[in-house]
PDB file of the backbone (N, CA, C, O) and the ligand in Angstrom, with CONECT records:
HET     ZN  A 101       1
ATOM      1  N   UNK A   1     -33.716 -27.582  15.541  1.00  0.00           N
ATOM      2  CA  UNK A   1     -32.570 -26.698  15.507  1.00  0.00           C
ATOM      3  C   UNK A   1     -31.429 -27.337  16.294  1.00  0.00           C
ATOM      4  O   UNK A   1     -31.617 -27.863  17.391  1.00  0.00           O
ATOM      5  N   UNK A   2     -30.254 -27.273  15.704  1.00  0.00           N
ATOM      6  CA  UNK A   2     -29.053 -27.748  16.658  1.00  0.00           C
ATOM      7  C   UNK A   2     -28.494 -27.131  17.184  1.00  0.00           C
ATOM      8  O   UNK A   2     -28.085 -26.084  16.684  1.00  0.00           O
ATOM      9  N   UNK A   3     -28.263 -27.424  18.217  1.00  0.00           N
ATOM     10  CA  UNK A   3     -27.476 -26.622  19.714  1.00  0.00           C
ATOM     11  C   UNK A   3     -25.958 -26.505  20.215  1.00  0.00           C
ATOM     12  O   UNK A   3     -25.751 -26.482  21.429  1.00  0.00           O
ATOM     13  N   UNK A   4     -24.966 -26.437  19.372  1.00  0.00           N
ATOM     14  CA  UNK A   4     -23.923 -26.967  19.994  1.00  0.00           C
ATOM     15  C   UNK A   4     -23.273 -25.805  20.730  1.00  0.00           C
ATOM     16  O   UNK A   4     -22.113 -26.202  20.848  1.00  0.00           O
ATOM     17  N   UNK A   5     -23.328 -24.804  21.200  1.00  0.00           N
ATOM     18  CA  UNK A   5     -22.524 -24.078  22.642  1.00  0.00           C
ATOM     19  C   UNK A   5     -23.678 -23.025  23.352  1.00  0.00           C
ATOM     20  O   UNK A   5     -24.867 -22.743  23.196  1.00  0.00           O
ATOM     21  N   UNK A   6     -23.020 -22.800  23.858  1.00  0.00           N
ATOM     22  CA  UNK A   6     -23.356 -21.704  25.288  1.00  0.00           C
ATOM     23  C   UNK A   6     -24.528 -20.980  24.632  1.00  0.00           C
ATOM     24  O   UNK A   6     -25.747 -21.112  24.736  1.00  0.00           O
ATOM     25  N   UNK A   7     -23.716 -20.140  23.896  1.00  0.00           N
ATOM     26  CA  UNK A   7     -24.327 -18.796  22.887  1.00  0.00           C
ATOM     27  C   UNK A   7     -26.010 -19.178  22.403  1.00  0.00           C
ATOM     28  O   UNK A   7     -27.114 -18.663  22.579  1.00  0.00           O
ATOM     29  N   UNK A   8     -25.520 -20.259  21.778  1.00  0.00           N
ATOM     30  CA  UNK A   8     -26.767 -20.946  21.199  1.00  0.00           C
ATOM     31  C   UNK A   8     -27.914 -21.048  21.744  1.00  0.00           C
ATOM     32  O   UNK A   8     -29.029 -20.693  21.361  1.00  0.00           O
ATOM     33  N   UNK A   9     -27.350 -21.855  23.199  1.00  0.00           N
ATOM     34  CA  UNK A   9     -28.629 -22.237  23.887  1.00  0.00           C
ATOM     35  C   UNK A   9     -29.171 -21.307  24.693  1.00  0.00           C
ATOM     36  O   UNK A   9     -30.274 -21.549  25.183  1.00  0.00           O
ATOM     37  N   UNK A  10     -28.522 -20.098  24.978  1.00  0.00           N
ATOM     38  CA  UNK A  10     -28.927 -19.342  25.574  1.00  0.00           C
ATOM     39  C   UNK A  10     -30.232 -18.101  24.973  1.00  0.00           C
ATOM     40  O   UNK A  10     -31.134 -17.390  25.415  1.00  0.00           O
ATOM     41  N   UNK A  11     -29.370 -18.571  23.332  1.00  0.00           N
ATOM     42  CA  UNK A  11     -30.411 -17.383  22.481  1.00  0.00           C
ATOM     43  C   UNK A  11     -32.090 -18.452  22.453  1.00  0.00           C
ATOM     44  O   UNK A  11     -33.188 -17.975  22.165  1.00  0.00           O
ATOM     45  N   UNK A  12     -31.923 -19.402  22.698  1.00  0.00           N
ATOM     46  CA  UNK A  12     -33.204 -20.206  22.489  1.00  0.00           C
ATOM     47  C   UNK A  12     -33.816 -20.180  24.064  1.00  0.00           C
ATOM     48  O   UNK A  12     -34.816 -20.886  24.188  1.00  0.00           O
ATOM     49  N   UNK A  13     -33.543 -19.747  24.819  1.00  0.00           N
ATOM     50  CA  UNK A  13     -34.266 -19.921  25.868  1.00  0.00           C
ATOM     51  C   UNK A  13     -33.738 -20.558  27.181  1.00  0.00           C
ATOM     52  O   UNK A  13     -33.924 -20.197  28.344  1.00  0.00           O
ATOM     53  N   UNK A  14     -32.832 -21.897  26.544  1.00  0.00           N
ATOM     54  CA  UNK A  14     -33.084 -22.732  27.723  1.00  0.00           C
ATOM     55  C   UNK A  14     -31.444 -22.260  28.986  1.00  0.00           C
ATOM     56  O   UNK A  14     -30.334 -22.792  28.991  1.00  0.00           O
ATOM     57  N   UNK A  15     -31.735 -21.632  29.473  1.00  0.00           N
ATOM     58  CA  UNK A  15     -30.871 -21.410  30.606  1.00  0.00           C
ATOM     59  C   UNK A  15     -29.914 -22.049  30.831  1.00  0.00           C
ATOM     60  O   UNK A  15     -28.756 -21.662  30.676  1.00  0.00           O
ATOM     61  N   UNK A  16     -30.307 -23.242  31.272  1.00  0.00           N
ATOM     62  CA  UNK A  16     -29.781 -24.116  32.305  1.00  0.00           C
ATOM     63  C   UNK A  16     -29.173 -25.593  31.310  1.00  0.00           C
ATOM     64  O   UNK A  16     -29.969 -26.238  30.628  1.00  0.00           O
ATOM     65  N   UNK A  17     -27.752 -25.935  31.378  1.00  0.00           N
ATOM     66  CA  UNK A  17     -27.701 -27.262  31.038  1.00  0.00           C
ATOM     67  C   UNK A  17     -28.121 -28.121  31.742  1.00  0.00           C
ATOM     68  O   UNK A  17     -27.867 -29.282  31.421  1.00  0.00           O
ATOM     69  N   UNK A  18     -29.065 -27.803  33.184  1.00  0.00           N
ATOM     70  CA  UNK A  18     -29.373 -29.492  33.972  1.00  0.00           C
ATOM     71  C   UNK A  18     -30.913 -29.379  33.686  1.00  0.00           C
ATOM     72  O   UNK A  18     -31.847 -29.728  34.408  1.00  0.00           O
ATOM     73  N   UNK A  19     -30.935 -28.688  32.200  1.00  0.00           N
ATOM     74  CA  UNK A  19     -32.674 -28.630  32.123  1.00  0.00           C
ATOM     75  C   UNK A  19     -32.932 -30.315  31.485  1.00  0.00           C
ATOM     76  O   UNK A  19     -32.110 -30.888  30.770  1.00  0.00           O
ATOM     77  N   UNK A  20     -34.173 -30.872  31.907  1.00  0.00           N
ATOM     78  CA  UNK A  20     -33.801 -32.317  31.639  1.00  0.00           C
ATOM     79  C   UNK A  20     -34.213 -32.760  29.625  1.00  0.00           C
ATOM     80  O   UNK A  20     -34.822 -31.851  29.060  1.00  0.00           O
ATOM     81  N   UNK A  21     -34.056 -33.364  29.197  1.00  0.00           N
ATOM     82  CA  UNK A  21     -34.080 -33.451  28.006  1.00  0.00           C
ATOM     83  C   UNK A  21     -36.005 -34.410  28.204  1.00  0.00           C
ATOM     84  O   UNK A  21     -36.480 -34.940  29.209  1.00  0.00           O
ATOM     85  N   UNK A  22     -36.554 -34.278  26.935  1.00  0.00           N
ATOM     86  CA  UNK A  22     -37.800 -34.330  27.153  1.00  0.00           C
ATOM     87  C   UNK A  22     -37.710 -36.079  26.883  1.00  0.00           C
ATOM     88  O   UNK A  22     -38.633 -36.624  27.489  1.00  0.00           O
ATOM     89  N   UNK A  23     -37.035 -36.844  26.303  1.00  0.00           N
ATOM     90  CA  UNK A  23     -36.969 -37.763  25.626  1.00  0.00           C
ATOM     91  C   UNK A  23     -36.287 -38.855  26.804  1.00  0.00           C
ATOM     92  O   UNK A  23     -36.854 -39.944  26.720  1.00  0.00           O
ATOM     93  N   UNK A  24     -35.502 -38.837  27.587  1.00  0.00           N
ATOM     94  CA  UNK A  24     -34.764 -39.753  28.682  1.00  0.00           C
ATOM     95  C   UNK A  24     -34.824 -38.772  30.040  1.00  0.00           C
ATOM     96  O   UNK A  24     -34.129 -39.214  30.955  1.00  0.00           O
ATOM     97  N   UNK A  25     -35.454 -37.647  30.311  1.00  0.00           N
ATOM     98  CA  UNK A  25     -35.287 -37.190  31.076  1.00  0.00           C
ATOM     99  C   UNK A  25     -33.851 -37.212  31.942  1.00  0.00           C
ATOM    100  O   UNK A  25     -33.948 -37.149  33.167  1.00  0.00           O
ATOM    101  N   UNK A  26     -32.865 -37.277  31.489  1.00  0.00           N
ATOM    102  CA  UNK A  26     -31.448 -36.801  32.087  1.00  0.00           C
ATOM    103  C   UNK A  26     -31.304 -35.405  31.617  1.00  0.00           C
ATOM    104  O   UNK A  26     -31.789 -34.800  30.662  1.00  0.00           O
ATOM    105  N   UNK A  27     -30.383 -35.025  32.701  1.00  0.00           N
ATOM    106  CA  UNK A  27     -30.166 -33.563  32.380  1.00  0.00           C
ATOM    107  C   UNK A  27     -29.155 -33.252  30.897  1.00  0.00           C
ATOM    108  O   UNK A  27     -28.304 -34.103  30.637  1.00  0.00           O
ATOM    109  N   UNK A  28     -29.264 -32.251  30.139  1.00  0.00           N
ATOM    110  CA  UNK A  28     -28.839 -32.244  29.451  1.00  0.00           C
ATOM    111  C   UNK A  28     -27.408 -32.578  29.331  1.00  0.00           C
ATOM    112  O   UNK A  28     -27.057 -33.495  28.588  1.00  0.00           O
ATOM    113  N   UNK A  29     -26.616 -31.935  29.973  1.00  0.00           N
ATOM    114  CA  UNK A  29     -25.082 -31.929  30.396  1.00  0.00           C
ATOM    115  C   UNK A  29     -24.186 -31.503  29.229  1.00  0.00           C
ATOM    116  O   UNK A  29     -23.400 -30.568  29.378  1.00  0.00           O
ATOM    117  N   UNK A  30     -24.287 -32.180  28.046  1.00  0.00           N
ATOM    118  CA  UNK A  30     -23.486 -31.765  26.784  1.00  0.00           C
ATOM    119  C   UNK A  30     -23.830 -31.588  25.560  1.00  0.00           C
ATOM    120  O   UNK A  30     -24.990 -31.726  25.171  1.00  0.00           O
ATOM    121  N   UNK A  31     -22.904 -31.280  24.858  1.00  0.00           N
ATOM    122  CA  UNK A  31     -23.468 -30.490  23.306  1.00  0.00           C
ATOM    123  C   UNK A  31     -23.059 -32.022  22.408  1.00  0.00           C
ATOM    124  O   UNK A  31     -22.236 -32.867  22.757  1.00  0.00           O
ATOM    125  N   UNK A  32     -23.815 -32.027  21.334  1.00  0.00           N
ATOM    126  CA  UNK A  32     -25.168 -31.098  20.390  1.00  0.00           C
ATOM    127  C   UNK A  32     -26.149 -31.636  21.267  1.00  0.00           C
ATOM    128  O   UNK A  32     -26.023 -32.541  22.091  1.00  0.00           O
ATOM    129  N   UNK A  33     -26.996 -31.056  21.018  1.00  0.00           N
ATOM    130  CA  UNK A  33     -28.389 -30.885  21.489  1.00  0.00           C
ATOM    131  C   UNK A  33     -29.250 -30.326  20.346  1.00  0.00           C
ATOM    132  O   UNK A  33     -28.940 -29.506  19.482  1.00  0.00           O
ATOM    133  N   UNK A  34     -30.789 -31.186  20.624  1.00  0.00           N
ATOM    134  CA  UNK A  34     -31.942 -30.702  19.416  1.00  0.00           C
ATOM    135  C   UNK A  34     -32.887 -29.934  20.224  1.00  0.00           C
ATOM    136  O   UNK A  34     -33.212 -30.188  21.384  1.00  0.00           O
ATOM    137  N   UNK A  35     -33.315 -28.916  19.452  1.00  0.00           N
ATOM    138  CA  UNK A  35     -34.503 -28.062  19.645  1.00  0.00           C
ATOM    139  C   UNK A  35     -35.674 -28.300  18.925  1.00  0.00           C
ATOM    140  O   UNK A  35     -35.442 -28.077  17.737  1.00  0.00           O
ATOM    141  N   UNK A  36     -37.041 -28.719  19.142  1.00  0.00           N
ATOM    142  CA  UNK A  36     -37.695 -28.902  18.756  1.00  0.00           C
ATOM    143  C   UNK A  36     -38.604 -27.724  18.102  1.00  0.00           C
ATOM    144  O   UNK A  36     -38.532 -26.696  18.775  1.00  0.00           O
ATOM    145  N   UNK A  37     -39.235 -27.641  17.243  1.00  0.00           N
ATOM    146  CA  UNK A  37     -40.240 -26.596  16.393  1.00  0.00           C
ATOM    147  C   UNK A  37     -41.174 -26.214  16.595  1.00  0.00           C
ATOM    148  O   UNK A  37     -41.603 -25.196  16.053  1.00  0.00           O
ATOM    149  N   UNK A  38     -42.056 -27.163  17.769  1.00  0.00           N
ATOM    150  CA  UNK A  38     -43.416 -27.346  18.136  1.00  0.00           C
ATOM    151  C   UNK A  38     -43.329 -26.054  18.499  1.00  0.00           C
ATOM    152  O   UNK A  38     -42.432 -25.250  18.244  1.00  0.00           O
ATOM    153  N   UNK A  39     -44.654 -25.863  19.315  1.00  0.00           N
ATOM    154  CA  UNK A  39     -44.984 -24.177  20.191  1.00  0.00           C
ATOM    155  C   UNK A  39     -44.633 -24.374  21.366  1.00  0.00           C
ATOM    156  O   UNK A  39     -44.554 -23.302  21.968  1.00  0.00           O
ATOM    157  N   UNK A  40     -44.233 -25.762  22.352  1.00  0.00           N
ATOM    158  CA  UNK A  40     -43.917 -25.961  23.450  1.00  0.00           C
ATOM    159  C   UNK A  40     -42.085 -26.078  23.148  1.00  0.00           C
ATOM    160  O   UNK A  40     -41.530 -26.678  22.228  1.00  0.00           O
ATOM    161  N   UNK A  41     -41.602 -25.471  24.008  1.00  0.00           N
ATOM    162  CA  UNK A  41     -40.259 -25.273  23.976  1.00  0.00           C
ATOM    163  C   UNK A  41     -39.640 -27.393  24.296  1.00  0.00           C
ATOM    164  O   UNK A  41     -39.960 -28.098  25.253  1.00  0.00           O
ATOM    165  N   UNK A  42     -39.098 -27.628  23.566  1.00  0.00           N
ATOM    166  CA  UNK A  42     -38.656 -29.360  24.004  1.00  0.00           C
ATOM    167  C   UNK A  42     -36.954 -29.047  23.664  1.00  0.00           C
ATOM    168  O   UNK A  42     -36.578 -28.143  22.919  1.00  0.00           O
ATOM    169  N   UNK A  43     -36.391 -29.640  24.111  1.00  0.00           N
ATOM    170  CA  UNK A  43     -34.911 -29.549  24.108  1.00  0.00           C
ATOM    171  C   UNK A  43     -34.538 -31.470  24.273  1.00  0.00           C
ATOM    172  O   UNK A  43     -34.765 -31.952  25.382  1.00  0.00           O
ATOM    173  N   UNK A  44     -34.071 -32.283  23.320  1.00  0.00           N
ATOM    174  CA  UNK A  44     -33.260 -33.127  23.516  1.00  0.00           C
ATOM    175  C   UNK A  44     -31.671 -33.497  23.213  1.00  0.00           C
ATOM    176  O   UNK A  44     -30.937 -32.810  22.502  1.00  0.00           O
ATOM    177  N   UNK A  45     -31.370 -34.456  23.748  1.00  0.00           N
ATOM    178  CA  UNK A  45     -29.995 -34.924  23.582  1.00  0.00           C
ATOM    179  C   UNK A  45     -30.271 -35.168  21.782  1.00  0.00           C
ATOM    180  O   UNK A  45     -31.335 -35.317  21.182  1.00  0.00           O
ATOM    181  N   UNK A  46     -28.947 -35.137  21.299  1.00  0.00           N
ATOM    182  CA  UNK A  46     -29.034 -35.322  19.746  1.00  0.00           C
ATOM    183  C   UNK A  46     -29.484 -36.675  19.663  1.00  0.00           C
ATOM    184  O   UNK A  46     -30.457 -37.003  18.984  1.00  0.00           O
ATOM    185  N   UNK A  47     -28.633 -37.652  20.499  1.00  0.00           N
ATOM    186  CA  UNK A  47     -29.097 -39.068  20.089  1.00  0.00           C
ATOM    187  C   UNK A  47     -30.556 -39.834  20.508  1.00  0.00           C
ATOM    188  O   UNK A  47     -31.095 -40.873  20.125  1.00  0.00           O
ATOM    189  N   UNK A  48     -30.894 -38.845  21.433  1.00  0.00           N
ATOM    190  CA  UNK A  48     -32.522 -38.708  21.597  1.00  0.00           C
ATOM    191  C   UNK A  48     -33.316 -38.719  20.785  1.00  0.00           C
ATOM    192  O   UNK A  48     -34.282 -39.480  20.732  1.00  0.00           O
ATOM    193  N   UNK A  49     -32.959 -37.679  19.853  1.00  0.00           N
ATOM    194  CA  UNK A  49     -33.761 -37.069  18.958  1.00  0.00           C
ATOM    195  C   UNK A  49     -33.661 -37.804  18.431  1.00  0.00           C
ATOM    196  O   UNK A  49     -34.729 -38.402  18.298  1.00  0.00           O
ATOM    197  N   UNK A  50     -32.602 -38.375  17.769  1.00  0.00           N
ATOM    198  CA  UNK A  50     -32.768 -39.427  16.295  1.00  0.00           C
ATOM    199  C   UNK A  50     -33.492 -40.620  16.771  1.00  0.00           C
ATOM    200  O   UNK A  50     -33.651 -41.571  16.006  1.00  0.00           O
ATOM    201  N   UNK A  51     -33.872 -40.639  17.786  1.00  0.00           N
ATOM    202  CA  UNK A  51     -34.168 -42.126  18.370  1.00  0.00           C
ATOM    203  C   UNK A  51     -35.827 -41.835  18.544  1.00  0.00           C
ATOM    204  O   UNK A  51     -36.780 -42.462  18.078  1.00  0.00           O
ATOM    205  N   UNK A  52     -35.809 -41.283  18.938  1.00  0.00           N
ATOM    206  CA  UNK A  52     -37.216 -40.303  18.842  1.00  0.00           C
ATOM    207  C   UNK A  52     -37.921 -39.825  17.257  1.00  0.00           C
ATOM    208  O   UNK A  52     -39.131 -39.807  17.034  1.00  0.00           O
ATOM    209  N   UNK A  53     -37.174 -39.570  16.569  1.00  0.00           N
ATOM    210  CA  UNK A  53     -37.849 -39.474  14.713  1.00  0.00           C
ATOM    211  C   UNK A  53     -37.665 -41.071  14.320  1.00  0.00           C
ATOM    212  O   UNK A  53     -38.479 -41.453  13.479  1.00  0.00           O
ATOM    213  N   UNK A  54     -36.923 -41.856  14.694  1.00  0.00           N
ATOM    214  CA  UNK A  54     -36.726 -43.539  14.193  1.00  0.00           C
ATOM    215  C   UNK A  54     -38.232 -43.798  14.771  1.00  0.00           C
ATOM    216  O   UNK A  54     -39.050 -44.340  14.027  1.00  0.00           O
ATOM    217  N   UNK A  55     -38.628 -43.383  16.195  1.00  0.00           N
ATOM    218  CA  UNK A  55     -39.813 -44.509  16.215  1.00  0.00           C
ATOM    219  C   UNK A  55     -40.876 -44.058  16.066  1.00  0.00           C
ATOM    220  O   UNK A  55     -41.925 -44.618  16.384  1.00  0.00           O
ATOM    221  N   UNK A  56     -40.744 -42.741  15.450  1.00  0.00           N
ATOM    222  CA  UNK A  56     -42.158 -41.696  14.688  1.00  0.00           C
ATOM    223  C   UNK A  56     -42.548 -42.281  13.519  1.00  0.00           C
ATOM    224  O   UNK A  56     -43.697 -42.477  13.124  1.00  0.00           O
ATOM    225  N   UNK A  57     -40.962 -42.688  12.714  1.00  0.00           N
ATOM    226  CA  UNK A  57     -40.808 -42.990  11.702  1.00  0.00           C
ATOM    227  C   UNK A  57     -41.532 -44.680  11.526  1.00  0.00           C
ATOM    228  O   UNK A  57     -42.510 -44.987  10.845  1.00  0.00           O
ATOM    229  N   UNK A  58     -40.759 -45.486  12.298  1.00  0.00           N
ATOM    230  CA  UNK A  58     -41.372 -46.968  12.481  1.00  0.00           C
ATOM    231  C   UNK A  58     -43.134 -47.216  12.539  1.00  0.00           C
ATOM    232  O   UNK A  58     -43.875 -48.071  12.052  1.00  0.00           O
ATOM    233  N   UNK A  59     -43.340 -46.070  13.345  1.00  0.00           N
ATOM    234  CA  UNK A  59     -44.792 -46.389  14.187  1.00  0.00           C
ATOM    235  C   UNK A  59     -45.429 -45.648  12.616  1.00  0.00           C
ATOM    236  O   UNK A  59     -46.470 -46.217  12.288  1.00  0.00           O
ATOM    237  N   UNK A  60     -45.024 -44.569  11.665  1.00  0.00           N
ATOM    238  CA  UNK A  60     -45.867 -44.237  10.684  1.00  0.00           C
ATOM    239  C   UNK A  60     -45.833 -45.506   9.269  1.00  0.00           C
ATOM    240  O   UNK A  60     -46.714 -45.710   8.433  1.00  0.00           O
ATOM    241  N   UNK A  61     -44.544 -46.160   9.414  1.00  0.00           N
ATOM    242  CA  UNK A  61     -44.795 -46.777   8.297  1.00  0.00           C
ATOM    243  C   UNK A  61     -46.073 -48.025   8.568  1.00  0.00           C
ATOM    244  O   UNK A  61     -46.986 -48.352   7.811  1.00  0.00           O
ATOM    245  N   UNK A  62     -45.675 -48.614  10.129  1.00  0.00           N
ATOM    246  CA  UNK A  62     -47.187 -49.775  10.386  1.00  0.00           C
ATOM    247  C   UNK A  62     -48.153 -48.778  10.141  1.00  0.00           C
ATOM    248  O   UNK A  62     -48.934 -49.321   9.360  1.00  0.00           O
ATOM    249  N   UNK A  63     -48.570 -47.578  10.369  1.00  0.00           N
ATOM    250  CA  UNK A  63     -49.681 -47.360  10.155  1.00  0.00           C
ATOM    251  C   UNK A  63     -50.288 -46.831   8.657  1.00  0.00           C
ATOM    252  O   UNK A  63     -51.480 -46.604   8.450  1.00  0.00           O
ATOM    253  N   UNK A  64     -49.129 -46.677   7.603  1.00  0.00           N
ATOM    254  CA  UNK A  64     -50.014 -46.063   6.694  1.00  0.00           C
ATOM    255  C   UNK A  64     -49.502 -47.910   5.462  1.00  0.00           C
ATOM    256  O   UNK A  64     -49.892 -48.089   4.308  1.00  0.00           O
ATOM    257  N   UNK A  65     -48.665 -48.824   6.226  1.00  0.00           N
ATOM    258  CA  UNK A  65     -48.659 -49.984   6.070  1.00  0.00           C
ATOM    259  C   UNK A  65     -48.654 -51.101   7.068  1.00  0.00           C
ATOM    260  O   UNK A  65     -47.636 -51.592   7.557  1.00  0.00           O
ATOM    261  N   UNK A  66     -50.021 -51.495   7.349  1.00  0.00           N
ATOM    262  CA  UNK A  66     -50.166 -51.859   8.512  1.00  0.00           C
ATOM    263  C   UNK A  66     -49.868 -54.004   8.362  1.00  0.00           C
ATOM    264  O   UNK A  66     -50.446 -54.566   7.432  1.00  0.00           O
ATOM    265  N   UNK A  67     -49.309 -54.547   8.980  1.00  0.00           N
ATOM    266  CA  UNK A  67     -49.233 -56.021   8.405  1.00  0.00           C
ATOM    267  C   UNK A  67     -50.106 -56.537   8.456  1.00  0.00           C
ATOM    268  O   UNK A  67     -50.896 -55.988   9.223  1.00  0.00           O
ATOM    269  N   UNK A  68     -50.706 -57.966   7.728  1.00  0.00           N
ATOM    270  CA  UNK A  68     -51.930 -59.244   7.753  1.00  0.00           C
ATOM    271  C   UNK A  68     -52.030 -59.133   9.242  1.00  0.00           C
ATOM    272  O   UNK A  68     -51.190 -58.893  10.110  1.00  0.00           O
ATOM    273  N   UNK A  69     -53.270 -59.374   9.270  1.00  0.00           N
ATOM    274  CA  UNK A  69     -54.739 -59.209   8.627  1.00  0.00           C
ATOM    275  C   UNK A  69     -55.555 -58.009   8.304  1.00  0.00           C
ATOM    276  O   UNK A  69     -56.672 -57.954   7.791  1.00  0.00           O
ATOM    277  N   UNK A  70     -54.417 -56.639   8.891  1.00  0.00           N
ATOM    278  CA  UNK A  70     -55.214 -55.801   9.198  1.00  0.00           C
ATOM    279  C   UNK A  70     -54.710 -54.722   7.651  1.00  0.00           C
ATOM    280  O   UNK A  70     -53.577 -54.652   7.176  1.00  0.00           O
ATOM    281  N   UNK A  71     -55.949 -54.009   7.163  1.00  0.00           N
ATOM    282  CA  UNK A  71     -56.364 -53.569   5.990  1.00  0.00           C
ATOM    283  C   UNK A  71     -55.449 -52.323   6.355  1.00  0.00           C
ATOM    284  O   UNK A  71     -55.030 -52.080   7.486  1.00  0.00           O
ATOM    285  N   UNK A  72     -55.252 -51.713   5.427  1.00  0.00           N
ATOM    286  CA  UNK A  72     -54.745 -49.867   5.248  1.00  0.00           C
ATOM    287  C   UNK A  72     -55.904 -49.249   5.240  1.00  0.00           C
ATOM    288  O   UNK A  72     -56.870 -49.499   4.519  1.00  0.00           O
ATOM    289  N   UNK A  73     -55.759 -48.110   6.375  1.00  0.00           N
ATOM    290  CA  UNK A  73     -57.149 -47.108   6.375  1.00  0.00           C
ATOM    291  C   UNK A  73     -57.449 -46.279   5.385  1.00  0.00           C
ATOM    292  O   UNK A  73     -58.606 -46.053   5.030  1.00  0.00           O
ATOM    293  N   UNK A  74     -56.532 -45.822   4.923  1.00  0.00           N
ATOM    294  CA  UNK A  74     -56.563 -44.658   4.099  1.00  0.00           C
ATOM    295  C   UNK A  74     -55.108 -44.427   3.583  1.00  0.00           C
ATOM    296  O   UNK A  74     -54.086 -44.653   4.232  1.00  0.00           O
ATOM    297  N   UNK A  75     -55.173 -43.983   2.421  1.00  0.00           N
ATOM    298  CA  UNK A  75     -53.869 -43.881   1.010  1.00  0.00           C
ATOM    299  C   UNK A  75     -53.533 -42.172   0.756  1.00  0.00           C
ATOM    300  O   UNK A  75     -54.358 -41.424   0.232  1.00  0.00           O
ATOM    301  N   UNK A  76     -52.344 -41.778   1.170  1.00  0.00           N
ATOM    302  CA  UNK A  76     -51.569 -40.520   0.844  1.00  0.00           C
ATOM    303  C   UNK A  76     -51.756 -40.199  -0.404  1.00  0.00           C
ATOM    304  O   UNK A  76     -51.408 -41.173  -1.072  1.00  0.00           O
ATOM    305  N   UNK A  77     -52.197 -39.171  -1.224  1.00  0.00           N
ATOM    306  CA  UNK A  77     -52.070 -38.989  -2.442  1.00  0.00           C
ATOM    307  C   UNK A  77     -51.212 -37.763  -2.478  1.00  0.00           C
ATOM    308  O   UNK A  77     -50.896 -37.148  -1.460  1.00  0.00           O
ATOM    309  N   UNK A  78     -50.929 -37.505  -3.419  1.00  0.00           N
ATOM    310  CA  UNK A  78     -50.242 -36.281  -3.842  1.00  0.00           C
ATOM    311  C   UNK A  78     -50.734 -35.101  -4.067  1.00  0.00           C
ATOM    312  O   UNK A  78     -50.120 -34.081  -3.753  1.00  0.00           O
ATOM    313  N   UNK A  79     -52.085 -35.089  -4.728  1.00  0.00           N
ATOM    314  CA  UNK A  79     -52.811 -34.051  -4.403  1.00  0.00           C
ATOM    315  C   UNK A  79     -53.307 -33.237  -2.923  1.00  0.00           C
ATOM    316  O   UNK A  79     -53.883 -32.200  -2.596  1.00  0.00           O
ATOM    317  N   UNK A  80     -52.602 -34.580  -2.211  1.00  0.00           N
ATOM    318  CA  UNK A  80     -53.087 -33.850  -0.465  1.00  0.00           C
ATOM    319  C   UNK A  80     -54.486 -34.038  -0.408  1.00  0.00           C
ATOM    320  O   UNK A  80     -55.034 -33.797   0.667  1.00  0.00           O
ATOM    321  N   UNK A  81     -55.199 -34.443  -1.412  1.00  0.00           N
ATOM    322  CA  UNK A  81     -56.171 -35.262  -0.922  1.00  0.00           C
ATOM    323  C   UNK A  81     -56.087 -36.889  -0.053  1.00  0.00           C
ATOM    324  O   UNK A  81     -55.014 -37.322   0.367  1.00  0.00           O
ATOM    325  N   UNK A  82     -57.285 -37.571   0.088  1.00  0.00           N
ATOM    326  CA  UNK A  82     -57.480 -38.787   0.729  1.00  0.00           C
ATOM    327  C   UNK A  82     -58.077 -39.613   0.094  1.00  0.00           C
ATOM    328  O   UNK A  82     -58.914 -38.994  -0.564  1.00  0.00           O
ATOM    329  N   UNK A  83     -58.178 -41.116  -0.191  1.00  0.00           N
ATOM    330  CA  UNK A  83     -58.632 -41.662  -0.307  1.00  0.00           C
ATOM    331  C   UNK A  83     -59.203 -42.865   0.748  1.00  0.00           C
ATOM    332  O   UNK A  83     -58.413 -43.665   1.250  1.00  0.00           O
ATOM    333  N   UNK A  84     -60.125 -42.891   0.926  1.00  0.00           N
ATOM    334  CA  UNK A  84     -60.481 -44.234   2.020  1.00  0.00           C
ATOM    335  C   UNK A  84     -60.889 -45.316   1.313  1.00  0.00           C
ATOM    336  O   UNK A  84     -61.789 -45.495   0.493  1.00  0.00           O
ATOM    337  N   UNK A  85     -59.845 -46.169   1.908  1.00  0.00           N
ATOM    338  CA  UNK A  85     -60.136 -47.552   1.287  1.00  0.00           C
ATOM    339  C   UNK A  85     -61.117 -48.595   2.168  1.00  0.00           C
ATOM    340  O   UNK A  85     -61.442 -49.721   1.793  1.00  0.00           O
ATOM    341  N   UNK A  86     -61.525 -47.932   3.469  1.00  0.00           N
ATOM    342  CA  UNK A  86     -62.516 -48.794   4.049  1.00  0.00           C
ATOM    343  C   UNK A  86     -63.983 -49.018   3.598  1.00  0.00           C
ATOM    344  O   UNK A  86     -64.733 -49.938   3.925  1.00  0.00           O
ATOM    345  N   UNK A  87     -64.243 -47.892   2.710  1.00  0.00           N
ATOM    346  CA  UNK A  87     -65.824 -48.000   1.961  1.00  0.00           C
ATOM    347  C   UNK A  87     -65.949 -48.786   1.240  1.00  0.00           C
ATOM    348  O   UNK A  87     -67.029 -48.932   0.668  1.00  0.00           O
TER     349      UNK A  87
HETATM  350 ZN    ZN A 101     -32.016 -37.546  26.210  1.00  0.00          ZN2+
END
């Protein structure tokens, strides 16, 4: 969720702008700001956040394409099933 004034952040919980951001731990200080979805309340800086889904993003593509020598564990299908390719 994006955060950009007072109103906002106040309806989400977080009080305080020197609450620290979960991602660089500096205090928040200015707007926009991301709210996270999880069940634990997380609040980051916007450019946090994107920096933070980039290396969710990086770290998922090595793993569901991992480089030589090392094999792919298992293949996404569309059915939301699995396939394992280690058998
Ligand atoms: Zn931050």
């Amino acid at each position: 969720m994006l955060i950009v004034n007072d109103e906002q952040r106040l309806r989400t919980g977080i009080g305080s702008m020197g609450k620290r951001c979960q991602y660089c731990s500096k205090a928040l200080a200015a707007y926009p700001l991301i709210l996270s979805d999880d069940a634990k309340l997380a609040v980051y800086h916007a450019a946090c956040a994107v920096q933070l889904a980039t290396e969710i993003m990086v770290n998922l593509y090595t793993f569901f394409s991992p480089p030589a020598p090392y094999d792919r564990l298992f293949v996404l299908c569309a059915s939301g099933g699995r396939i394992d390719t280690t058998i």
